[in-house]
C-alpha positions in Angstrom: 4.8 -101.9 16.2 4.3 -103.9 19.5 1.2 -105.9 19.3 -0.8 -104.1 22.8 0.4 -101.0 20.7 -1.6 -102.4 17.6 -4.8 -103.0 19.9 -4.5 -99.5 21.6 -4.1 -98.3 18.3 -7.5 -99.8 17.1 -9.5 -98.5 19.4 -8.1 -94.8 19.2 -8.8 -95.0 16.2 -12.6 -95.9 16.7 -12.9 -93.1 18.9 -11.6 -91.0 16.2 -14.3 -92.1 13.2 -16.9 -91.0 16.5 -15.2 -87.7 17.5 -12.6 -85.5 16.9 -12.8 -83.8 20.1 -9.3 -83.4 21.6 -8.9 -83.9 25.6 -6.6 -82.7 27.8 -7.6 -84.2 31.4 -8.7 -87.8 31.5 -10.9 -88.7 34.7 -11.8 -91.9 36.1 -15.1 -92.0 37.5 -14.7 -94.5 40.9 -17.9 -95.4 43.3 -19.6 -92.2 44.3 -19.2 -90.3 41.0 -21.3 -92.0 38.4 -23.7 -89.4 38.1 -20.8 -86.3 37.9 -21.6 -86.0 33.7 -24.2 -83.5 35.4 -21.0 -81.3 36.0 -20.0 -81.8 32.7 -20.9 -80.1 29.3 -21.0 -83.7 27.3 -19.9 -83.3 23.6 -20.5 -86.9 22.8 -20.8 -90.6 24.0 -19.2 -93.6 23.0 -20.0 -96.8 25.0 -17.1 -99.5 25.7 -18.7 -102.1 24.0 -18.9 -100.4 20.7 -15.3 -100.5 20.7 -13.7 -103.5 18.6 -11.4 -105.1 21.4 -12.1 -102.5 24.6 -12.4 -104.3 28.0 -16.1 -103.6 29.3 -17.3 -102.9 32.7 -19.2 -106.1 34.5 -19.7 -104.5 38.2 -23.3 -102.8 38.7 -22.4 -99.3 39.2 -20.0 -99.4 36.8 -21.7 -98.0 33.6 -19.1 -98.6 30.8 -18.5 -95.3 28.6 -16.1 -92.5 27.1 -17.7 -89.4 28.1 -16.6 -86.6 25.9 -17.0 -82.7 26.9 -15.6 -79.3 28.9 -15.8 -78.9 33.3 -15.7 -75.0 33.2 -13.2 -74.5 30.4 -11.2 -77.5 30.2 -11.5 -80.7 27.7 -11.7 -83.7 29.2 -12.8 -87.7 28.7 -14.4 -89.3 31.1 -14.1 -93.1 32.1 -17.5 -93.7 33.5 -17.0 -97.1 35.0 -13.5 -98.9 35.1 -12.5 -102.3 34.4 -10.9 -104.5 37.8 -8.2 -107.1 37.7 -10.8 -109.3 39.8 -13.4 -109.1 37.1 -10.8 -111.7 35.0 -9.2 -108.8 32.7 -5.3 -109.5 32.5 -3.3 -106.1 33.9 -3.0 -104.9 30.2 -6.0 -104.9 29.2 -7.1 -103.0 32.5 -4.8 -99.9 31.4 -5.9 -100.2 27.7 -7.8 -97.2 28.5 -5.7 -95.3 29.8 -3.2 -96.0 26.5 -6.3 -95.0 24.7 -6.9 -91.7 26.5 -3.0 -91.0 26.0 -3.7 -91.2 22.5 -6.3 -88.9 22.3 -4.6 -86.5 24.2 -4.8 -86.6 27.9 -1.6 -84.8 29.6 -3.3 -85.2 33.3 -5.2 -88.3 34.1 -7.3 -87.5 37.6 -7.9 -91.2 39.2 -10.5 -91.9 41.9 -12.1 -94.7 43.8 -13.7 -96.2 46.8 -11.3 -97.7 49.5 -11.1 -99.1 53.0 -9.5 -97.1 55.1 -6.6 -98.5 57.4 -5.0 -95.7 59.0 -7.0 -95.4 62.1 -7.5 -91.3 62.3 -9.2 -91.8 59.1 -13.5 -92.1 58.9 -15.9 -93.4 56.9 -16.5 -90.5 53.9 -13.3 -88.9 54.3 -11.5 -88.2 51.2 -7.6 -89.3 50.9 -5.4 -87.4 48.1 -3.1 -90.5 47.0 0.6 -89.7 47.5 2.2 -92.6 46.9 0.8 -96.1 46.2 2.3 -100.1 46.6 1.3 -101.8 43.9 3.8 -105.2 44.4 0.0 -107.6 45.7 -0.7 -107.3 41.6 0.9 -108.0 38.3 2.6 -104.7 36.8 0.8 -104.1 33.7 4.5 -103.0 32.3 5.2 -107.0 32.0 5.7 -108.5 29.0 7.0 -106.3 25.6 7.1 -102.9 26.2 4.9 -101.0 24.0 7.9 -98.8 23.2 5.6 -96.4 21.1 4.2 -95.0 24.5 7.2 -95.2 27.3 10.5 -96.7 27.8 11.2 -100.1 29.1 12.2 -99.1 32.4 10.5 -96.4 33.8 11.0 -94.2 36.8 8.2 -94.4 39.9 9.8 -92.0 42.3 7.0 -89.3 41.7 3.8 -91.3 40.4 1.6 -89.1 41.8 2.8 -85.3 40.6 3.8 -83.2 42.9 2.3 -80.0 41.4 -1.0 -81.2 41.1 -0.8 -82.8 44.8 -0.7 -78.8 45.6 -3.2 -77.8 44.1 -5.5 -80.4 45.6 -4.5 -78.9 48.8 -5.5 -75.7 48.0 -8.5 -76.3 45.9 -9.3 -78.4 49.5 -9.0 -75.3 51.3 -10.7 -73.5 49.7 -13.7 -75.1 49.1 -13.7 -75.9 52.8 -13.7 -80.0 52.1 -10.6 -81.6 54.2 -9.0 -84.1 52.4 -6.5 -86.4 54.1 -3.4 -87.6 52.9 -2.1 -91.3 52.4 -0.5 -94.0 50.8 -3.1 -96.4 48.6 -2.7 -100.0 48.3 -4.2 -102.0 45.9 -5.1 -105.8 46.4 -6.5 -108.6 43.5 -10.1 -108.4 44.9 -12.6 -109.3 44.7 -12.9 -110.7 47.8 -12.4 -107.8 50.8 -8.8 -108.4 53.2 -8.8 -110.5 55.8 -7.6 -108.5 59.2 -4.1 -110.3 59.2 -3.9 -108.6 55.6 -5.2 -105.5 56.4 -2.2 -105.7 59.9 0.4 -106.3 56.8 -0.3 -103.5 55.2 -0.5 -101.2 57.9 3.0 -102.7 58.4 4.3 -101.7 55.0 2.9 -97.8 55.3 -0.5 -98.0 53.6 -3.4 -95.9 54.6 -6.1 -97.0 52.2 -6.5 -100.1 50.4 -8.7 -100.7 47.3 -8.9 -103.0 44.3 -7.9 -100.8 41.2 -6.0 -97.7 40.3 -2.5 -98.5 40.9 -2.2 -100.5 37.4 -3.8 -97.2 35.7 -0.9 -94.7 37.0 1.9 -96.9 35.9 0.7 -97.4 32.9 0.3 -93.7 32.5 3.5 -92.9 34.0 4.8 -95.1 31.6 3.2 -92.9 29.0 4.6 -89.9 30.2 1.0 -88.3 31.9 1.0 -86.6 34.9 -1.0 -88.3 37.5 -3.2 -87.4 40.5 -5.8 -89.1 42.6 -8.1 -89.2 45.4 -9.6 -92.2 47.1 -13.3 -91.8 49.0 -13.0 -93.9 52.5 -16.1 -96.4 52.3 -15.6 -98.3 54.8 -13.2 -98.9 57.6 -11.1 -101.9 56.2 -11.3 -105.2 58.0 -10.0 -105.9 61.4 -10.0 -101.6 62.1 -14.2 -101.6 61.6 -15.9 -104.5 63.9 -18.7 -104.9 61.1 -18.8 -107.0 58.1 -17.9 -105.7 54.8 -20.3 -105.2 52.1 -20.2 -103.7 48.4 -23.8 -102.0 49.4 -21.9 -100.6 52.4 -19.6 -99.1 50.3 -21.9 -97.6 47.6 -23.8 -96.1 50.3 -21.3 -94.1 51.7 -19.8 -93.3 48.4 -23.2 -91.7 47.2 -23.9 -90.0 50.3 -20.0 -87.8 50.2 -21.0 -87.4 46.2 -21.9 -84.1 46.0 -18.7 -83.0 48.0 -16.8 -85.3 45.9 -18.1 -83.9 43.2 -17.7 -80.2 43.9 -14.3 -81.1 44.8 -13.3 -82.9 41.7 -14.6 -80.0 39.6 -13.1 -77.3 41.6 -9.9 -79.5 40.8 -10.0 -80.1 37.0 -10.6 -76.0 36.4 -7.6 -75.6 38.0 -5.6 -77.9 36.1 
């Protein structure tokens, strides 16, 4: 047994003395959802930092707990609050979680955040489904000994972000009359925002959006064989595009403001799934 095998292991196992309650979609709540337990039917609670050896959350916002429970008919855990790269977690312990929720049962895992946007025919509160990502501007969290009890060593990224699913974002979109752009998500270390030269690079390289998580969490679930899906809520326009200067309040605001839809969306989503 691997020894990040042995850690995911313990903390499965945790969850297990808490709760027997047996997910099949796992959803990480990014800025702008903290409050969407309210579209939840919560079977039970367990807080990060009762669990021996589980990264906690240290960005306000970010509350720090499994959320267990059923969106219309379908089991789910919740991730309410993420931990960041930036925030001095090495890349493995960022996707511990997700090896957790893997353990537990998750075959989807929906991802979303907050991000700047950088293709300029986006605006501020549009929603971006995530079709591809570039995650080369931070450490793979597939380095180091494969934890061969989840994935293989060498695993194929040519469809992170499932095709299937992708569809039925689009019509779920459609249907609940909430456009939702399309895009390529880049993530940087953080926590300090992209300069504009930065921001110009990646524009050169393809990326629409750029944020500071989620691309760790989808290899490491790739890796782990779950299908993967995500949409990004555009803040802020990233810097050089938007004239202002970039703040984390900025970004809240605009997150909490586009939560309802985001919401509704998400929901809409999950029942489909």
């Amino acid at each position: 047994m691997s020894k990040e095998y042995e850690k995911v292991k313990a903390c499965y196992e945790y969850c297990r003395k808490v709760t027997d309650f047996q997910p099949r979609v796992g959803l990480i709540l990014g800025s702008g959802l903290g409050n969407y337990a309210r579209n939840m039917k919560v079977e039970c609670e367990i807080p990060y930092g009762d669990i021996p050896g589980f990264p906690v959350s240290t960005v306000v916002g970010h509350e720090g707990k499994f959320l267990f429970g059923t969106i219309g008919d379908v089991p789910a855990v919740l991730m309410k609050g993420r931990v960041h790269y930036y925030e001095g977690y090495t890349p493995q312990e960022v996707v511990l979680p997700i090896r957790v929720m893997k353990l537990l049962g998750i075959e989807v895992l929906f991802l979303t955040n907050a991000s700047g946007g950088i293709n300029q025919n986006f605006h501020v509160g549009d929603f971006m489904m995530i079709t591809d990502q570039i995650s080369n501007f931070v450490p793979s969290p597939l380095i180091g000994e494969n934890v061969s009890e989840l994935g293989e060593r060498f695993t194929d990224m040519s469809y992170i972000y499932d095709q299937e699913l992708r569809e039925i974002i689009r019509k779920t979109s459609e249907e609940e009359g909430i456009p939702v752009q399309e895009g390529i998500y880049v993530q940087a270390s953080g926590p300090n925002y992209e300069s504009p030269a930065e921001i110009r690079m990646f524009a050169s390289l393809g990326a629409d959006a750029v944020g500071m998580s989620t691309t760790g969490e989808a290899l490491a679930a790739r890796h782990a064989g779950i299908r993967v899906c995500g949409i990004s809520c555009i803040s802020n326009m990233a810097s050089g595009i938007s004239k202002e200067k970039l703040s984390h309040k900025d970004v809240q605001e605009t997150a909490d403001k586009r939560a309802k839809d985001f919401e509704r969306l998400v929901t809409q989503i999950i029942k489909k799934l």
